[in-house]
C-alpha positions in Angstrom: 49.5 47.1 86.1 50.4 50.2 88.5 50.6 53.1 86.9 54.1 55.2 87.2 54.3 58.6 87.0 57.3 60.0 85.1 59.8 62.8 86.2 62.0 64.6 83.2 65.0 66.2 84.6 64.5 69.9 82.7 68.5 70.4 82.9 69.8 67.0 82.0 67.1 64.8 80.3 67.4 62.3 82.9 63.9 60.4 83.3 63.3 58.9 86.7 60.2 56.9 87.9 58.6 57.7 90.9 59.2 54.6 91.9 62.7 55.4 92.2 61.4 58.0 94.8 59.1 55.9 97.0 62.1 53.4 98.0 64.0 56.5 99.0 61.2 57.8 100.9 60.9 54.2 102.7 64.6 54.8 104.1 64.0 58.2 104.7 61.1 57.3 106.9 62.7 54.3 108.8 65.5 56.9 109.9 63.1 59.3 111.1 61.5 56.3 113.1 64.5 55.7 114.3 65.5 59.1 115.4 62.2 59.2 117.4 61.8 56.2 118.8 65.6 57.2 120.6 65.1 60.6 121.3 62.3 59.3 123.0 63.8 56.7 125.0 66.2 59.1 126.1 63.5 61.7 127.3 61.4 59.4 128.6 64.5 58.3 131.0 65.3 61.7 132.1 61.5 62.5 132.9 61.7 59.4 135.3 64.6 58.8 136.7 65.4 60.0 140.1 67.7 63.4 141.2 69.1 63.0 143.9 72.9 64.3 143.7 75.2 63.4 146.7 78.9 63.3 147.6 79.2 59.7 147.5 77.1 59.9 143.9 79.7 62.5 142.6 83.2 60.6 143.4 84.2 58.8 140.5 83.6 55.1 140.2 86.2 52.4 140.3 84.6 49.2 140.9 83.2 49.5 144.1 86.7 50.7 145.8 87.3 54.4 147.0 89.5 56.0 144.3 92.8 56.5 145.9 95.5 59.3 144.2 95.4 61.5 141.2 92.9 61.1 138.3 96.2 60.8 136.0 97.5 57.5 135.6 100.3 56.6 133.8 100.5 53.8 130.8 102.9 52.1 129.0 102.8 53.1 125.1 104.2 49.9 124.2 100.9 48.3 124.7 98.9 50.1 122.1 101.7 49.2 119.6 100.8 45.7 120.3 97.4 46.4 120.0 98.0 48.4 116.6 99.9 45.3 115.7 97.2 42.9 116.4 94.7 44.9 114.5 97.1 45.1 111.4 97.5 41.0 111.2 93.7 41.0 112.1 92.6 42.8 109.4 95.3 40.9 107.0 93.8 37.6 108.4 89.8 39.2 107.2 91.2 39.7 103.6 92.1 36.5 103.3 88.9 34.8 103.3 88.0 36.9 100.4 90.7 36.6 98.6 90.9 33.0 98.6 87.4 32.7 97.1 87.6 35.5 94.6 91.1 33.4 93.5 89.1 30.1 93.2 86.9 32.0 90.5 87.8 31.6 87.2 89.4 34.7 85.2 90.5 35.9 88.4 93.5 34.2 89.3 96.4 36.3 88.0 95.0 39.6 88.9 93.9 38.6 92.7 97.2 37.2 93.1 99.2 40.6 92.3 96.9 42.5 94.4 97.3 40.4 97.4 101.0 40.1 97.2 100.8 43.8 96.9 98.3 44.3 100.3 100.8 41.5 101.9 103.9 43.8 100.9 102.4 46.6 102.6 101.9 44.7 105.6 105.7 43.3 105.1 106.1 46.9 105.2 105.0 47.8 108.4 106.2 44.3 110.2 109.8 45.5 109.1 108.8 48.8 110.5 107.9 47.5 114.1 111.1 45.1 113.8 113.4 47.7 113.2 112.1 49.9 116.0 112.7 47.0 118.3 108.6 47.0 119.2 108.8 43.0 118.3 111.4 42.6 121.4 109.8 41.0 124.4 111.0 42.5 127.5 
């Protein structure tokens, strides 16, 4: 059997394993891996990647055609409420899943089934929200 050294907190007289310690230091020292092996990557690119600055290298990029006018463009704000909207039903559509197992589970059923008609309200909510601001209107 290993033998475990054991750490009394003096303040709170919490005892702790040193066990407990060595996981921590496991994730501790996967990070710092991790921070290495991309900072190096990164230097490693700069040290060998060409310089060589031009005009043509300088002028933004637009899919292989010359940019043409102002860097400004203007967009239609009626797009990201779609977008918003889709993420809203997207997210209600993940929760489902969930839900419907955690209802299936015995002891469950009345509490899961106020908390979803709850997180479904919410979402009512914001549906009657995008309705009345005339958002839902295809035009």
């Amino acid at each position: 059997m290993p033998e475990t050294t054991v750490v009394v907190a003096a303040d709170k007289g919490v005892v702790v394993s040193a066990e407990y310690f060595q996981s921590y230091s496991v994730v501790g020292l996967l990070a710092i891996v991790g921070v290495l092996f991309v900072a190096v990557a990164f230097g490693a690119g700069r040290l060998l990647r060409p310089v060589v600055p031009t005009p043509e290298k300088l002028l933004t990029y637009e899919c292989g055609v010359d940019p043409v006018g102002e860097g400004w463009a203007h967009t239609q704000v009626r797009y990201y409420v779609y977008a918003f909207l889709y993420v809203i039903f997207a997210v209600d559509s993940i929760f489902l899943f969930p839900w419907a197992t955690v209802f299936a589970a015995p002891g469950y059923g009345a509490t899961t089934l106020v908390e979803m008609f709850i997180f479904l309200g919410f979402l009512a909510v914001g549906l009657l929200y995008a309705y009345k601001k005339g958002v839902l209107a295809w035009t």
